[in-house]
C-alpha positions in Angstrom: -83.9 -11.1 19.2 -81.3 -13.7 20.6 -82.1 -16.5 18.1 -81.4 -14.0 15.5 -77.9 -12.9 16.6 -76.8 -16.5 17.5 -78.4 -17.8 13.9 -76.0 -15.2 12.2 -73.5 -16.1 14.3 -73.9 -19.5 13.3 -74.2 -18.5 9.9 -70.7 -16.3 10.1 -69.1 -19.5 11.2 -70.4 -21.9 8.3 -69.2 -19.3 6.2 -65.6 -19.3 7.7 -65.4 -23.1 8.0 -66.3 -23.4 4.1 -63.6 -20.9 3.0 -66.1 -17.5 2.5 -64.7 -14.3 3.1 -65.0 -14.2 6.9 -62.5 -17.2 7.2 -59.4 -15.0 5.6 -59.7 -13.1 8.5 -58.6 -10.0 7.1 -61.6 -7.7 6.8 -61.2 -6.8 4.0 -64.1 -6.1 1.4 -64.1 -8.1 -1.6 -63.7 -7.0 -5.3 -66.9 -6.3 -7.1 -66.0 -7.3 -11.0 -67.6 -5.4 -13.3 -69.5 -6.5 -16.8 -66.0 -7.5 -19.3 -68.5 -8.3 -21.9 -69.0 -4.0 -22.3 -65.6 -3.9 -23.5 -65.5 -6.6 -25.9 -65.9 -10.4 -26.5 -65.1 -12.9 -23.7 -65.2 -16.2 -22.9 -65.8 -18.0 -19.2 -64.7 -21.0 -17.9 -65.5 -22.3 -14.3 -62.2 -23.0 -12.3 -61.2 -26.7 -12.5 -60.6 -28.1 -8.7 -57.0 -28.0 -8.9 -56.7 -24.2 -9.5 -59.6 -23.1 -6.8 -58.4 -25.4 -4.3 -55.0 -23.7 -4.7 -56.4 -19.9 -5.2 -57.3 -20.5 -1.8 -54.9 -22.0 -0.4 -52.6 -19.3 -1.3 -54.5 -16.6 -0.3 -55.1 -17.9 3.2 -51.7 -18.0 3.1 -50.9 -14.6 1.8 -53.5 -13.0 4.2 -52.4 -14.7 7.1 -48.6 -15.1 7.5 -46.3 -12.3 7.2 -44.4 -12.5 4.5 -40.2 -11.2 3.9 -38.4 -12.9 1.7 -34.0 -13.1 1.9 -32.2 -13.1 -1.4 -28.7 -14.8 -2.0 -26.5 -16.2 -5.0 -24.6 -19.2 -4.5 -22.2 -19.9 -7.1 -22.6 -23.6 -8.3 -20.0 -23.4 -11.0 -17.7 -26.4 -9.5 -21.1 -28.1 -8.7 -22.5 -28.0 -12.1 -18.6 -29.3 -13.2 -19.1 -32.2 -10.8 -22.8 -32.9 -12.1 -22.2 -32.9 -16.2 -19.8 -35.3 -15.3 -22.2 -37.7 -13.8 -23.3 -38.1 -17.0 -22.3 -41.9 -18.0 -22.9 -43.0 -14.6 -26.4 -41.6 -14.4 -27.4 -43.1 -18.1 -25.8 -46.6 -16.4 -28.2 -46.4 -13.9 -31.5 -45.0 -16.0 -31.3 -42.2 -13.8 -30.5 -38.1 -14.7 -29.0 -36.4 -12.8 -30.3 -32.3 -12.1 -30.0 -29.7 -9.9 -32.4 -30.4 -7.7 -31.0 -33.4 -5.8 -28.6 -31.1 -4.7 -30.7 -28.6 -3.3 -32.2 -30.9 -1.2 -29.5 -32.0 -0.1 -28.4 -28.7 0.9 -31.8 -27.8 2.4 -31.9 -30.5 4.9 -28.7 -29.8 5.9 -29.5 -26.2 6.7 -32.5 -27.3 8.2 -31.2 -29.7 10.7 -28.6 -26.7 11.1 -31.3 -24.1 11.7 -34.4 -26.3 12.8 -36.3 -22.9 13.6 -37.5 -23.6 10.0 -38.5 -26.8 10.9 -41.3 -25.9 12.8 -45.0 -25.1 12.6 -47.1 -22.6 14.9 -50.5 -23.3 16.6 -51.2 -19.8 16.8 -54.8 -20.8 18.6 -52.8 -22.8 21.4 -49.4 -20.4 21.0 -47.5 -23.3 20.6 -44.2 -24.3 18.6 -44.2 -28.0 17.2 -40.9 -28.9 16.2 -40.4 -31.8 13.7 -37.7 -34.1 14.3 -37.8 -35.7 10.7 -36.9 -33.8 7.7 -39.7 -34.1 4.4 -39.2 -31.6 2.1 -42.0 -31.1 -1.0 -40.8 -30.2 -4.6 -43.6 -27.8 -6.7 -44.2 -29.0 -10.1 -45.5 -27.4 -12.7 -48.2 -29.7 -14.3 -50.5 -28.7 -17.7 -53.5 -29.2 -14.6 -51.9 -26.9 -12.1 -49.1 -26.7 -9.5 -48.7 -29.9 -7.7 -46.3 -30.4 -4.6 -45.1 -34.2 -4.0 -43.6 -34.5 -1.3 -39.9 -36.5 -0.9 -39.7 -38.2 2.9 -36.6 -38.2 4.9 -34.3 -36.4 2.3 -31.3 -36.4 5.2 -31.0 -40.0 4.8 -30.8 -40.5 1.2 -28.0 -39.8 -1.6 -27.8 -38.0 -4.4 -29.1 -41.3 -7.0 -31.9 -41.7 -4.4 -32.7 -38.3 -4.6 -32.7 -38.2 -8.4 -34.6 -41.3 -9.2 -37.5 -40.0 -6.7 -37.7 -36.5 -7.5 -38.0 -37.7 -11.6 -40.8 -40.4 -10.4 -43.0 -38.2 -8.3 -42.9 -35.4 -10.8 -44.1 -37.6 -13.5 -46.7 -38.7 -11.5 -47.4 -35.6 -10.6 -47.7 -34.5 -14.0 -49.7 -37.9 -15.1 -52.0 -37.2 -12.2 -51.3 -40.1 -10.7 -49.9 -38.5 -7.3 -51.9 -40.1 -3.8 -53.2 -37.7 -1.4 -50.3 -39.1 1.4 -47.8 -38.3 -1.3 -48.5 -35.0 -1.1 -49.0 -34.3 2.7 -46.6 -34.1 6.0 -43.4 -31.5 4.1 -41.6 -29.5 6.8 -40.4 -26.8 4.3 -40.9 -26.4 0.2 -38.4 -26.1 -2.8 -40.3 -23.9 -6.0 -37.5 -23.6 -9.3 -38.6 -21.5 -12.2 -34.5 -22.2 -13.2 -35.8 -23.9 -16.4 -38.3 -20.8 -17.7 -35.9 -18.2 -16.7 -35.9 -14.9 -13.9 -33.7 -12.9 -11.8 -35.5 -13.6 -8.4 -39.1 -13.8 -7.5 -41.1 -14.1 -3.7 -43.0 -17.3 -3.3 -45.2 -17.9 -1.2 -45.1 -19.4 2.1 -47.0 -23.1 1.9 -48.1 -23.0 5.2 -48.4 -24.6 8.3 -45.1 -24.5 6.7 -42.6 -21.9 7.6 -40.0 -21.1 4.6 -40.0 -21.6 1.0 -37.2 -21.7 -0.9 -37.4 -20.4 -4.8 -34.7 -21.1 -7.0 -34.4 -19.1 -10.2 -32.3 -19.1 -13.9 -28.6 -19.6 -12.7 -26.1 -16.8 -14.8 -22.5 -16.8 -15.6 -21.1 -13.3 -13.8 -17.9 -11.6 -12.9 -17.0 -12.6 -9.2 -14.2 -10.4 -7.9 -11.5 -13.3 -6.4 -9.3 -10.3 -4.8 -7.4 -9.8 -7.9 -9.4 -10.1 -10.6 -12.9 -10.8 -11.7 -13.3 -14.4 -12.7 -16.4 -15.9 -14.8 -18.5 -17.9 -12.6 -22.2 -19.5 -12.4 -24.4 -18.3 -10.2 -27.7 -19.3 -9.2 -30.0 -17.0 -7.5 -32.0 -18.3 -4.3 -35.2 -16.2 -3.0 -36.0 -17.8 0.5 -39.7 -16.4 1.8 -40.2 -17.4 5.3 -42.8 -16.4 8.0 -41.6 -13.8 10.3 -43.7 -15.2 13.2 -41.8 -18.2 13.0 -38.7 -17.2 12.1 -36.5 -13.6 12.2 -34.4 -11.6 9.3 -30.7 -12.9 10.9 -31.6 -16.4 11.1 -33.3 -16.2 7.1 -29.7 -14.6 6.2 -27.6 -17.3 7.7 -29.9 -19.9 6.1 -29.4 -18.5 2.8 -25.7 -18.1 3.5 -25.6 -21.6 4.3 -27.0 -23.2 1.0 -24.5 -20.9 -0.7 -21.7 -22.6 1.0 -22.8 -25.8 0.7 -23.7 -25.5 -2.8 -20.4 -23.7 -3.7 -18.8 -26.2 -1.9 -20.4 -29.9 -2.4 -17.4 -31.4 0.6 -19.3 -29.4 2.7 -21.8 -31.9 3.0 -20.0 -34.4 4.3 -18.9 -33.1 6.9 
């Protein structure tokens, strides 16, 4: 009867709004587990919040944005010089300085270079909204998940600014002590495994976002300097962006660019 098609319509539609299978919009059957318990002894624990909300989260994401991801090294050896040396200045001020203020640094330069990253599509409207401010989150690995805090305006701020808020929203983060608003409104993400080790590895696209940027375990290597190879650090850079959004040329002279800013720190004052 009618009422019967539009009641499972209805119910179809529930299903999708509440995250059930129909809502990936892939199609695709789900996996039937069988009985672990035949095999030997096991143990279940329900999800905490934290990990379900992000399971999902990642897997709309997986199933609905086409994935590549560009890979680069940028060598950071005169960059890591310049940061060691910061040292005394940074213990003055109750304030280390990492990496990672430097990478954003470089990121919203290349992002107010390329802005086709900073952007978001409305696939239901076919629409582009470009952002005109650059927010940029930071994933932190926390004992009760991956949290993402997100640091506002990093184009206006300096390295020390950088520093001091990256350390305090990652403690908060880890402290559980991050507000909802803190963790909303990023144009484009920054994920490092640098500290646990890796070659390279494809993150995940945190949409409505458009690009991700991993960072892994930075290596001394032989760089050939036209005469000879010389020893040098290099840190390896996996960009994953959506290929809706954004195409392979644009993703290679992204990456290109945090390489020469990052091999180059001057280069971001111009």
């Amino acid at each position: 009867m009618k009422d019967d098609v539009q009641a499972y319509v209805k119910s179809q539609l529930q299903q999708a709004q509440q995250g059930g299978s129909v809502g990936t919009g892939s199609g695709i059957p789900g996996v039937k587990l069988p009985d672990f318990s035949q095999f030997g002894e096991i143990e279940k624990e329900a999800m905490s919040r934290m990990m379900s909300a992000t399971a999902t989260n990642m897997q709309r994401s997986w199933l609905n944005v086409p994935h590549v991801t560009q890979f680069e090294d940028a060598d950071i050896t005169d960059m890591e010089a310049f940061r060691k040396a910061q040292k005394a200045a940074g213990e003055k001020k109750g304030v280390k300085m990492t990496p990672l203020p430097f990478m954003l640094k470089a990121c919203a330069t290349a992002l107010a270079e390329l802005p086709q990253f900073n952007v978001s599509l409305d696939m239901d409207k076919k629409e582009v909204i470009r952002k005109k401010y650059i927010h940029i989150g930071i994933a932190v690995d926390t004992p009760h998940g991956l949290m993402v805090p997100v640091i506002r305006n990093v184009d206006q701020k300096g390295l020390w600014e950088l520093a001091a808020e990256s350390a305090e929203l990652a403690q908060k983060a880890r402290d559980k002590q991050l507000k909802p608003a803190e963790m909303q409104g990023a144009c484009f993400t920054i994920t490092s495994l640098g500290g646990i080790g890796g070659t390279a590895f494809t993150p995940i696209v945190n949409t409505p976002e458009v690009a991700i940027l991993g960072v892994s375990k930075a290596a001394m290597k032989p760089v050939w300097d036209g005469k000879a190879f010389q020893p040098r650090l290099m840190l390896p850079l996996s960009l994953s962006y959506d290929h809706r959004a954004v195409n392979g040329a644009d993703a290679a002279r992204f990456t290109s660019c945090l390489s020469r800013l990052l091999s180059d720190l001057r280069e971001l004052l111009l």
